[in-house]
C-alpha positions in Angstrom: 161.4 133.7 113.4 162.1 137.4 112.0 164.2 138.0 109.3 166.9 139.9 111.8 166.8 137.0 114.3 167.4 134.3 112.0 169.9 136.3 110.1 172.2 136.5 113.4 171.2 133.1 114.0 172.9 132.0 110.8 175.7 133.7 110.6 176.8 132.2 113.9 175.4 128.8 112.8 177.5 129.6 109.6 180.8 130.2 111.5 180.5 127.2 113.7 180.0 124.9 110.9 182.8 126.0 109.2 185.0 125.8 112.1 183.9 122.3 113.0 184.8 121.1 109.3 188.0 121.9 109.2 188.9 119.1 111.0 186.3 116.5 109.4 188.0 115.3 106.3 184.9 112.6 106.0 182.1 114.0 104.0 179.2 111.5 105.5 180.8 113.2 109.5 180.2 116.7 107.8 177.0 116.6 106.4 176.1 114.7 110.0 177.3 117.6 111.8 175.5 120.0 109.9 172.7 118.0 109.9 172.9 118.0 113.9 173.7 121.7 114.2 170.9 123.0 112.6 168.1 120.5 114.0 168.9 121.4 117.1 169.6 125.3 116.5 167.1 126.1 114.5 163.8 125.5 116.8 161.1 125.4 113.2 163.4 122.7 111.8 161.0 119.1 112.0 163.4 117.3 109.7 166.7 118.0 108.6 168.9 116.1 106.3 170.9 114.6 103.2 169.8 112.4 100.3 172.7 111.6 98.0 172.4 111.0 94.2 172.6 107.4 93.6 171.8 107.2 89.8 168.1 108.3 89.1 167.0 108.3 92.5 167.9 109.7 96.7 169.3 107.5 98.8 168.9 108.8 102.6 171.9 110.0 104.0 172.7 111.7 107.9 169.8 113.3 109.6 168.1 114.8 111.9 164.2 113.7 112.8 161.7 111.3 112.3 162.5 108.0 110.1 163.3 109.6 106.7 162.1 107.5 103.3 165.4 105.6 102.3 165.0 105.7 98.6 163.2 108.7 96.4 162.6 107.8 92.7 160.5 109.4 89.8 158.9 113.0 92.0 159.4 114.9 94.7 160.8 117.8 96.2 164.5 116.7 96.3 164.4 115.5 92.8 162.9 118.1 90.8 165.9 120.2 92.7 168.3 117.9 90.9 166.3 118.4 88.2 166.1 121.9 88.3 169.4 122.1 90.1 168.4 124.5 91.8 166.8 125.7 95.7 163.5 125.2 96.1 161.1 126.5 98.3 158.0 124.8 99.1 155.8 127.0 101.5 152.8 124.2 101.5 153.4 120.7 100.8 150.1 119.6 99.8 150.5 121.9 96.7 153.5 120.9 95.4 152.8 118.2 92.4 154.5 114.8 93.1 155.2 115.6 97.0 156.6 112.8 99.0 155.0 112.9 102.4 157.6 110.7 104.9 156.1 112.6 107.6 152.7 113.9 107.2 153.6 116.5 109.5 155.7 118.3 107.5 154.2 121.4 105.8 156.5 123.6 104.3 160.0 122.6 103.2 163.3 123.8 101.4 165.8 121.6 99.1 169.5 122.8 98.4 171.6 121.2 96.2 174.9 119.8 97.7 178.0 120.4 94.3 181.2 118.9 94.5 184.5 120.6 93.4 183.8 120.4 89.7 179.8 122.0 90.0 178.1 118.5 90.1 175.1 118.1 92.2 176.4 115.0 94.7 173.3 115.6 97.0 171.0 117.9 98.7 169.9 119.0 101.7 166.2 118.4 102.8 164.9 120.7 105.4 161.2 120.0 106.8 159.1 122.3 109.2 156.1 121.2 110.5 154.4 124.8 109.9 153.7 126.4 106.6 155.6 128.9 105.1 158.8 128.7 107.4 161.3 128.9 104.8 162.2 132.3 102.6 165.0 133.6 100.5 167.3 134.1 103.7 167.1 129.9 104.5 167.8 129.7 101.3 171.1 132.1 100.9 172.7 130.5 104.0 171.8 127.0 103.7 173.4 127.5 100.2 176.9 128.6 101.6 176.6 125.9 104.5 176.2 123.3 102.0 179.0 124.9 99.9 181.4 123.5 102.3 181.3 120.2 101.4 182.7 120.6 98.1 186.3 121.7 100.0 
């Protein structure tokens, strides 16, 4: 999708979302609606969903897609953003040290860490595409301030 395109595409995405959680008080119905809105809006999304910090490890949470792994412990994408606590952009999978593969069709992929209130990382959001490179700096300035939301 070009840059323009999936700009628009987000900022409307970005409005609609925050509209539709105003009236979920429920974190788990948020994070399942945005889960649902950008699967199905955004056509290079394979996989698109929550883990939630249990500990050490990722405990699936709503989302989009195939069967998801249910627990992620010790590597992978979604923990070194913990880690990190910051986005991450994978463009290939299969170069990324420690990569879970739940779906082997999943190529490229971006992880955004969910904060509450106080700055805490509570989850993140996994996004899968099952072409390479799909996911650049714009992905990653939107899906921040979708996922900034939650912490209301």
């Amino acid at each position: 999708m070009d840059k323009g395109k999936k700009e628009g595409r987000y900022l409307r995405l970005s409005s609609q979302i925050a509209d539709l959680l105003v009236k979920t008080p429920d974190q788990t119905a948020a994070m399942a609606t945005i889960a649902a809105i950008l699967q199905n809006k955004m056509e290079y999304f394979f996989w698109c969903g929550f883990y939630r910090v249990d500990g050490k490890r990722l405990i699936v949470g709503p989302y989009q897609g195939p069967v998801a792994c249910q627990i992620l412990e010790v590597r992978g994408v979604c923990l070194a953003s913990v880690e990190q606590q910051k986005t991450i952009i994978v463009p290939d999978v299969h170069l990324f040290p420690g990569h879970i593969a739940c779906d082997s069709r999943s190529l490229s992929e971006i992880v955004v860490p969910v904060r509450d209130k106080a700055g805490n990382i509570t989850a993140v959001l996994d996004v899968d595409s099952k072409d390479l490179n799909s996911f650049d700096e714009t992905d990653a300035r939107y899906l921040e301030k979708i996922v900034a939301l939650l912490a209301r």
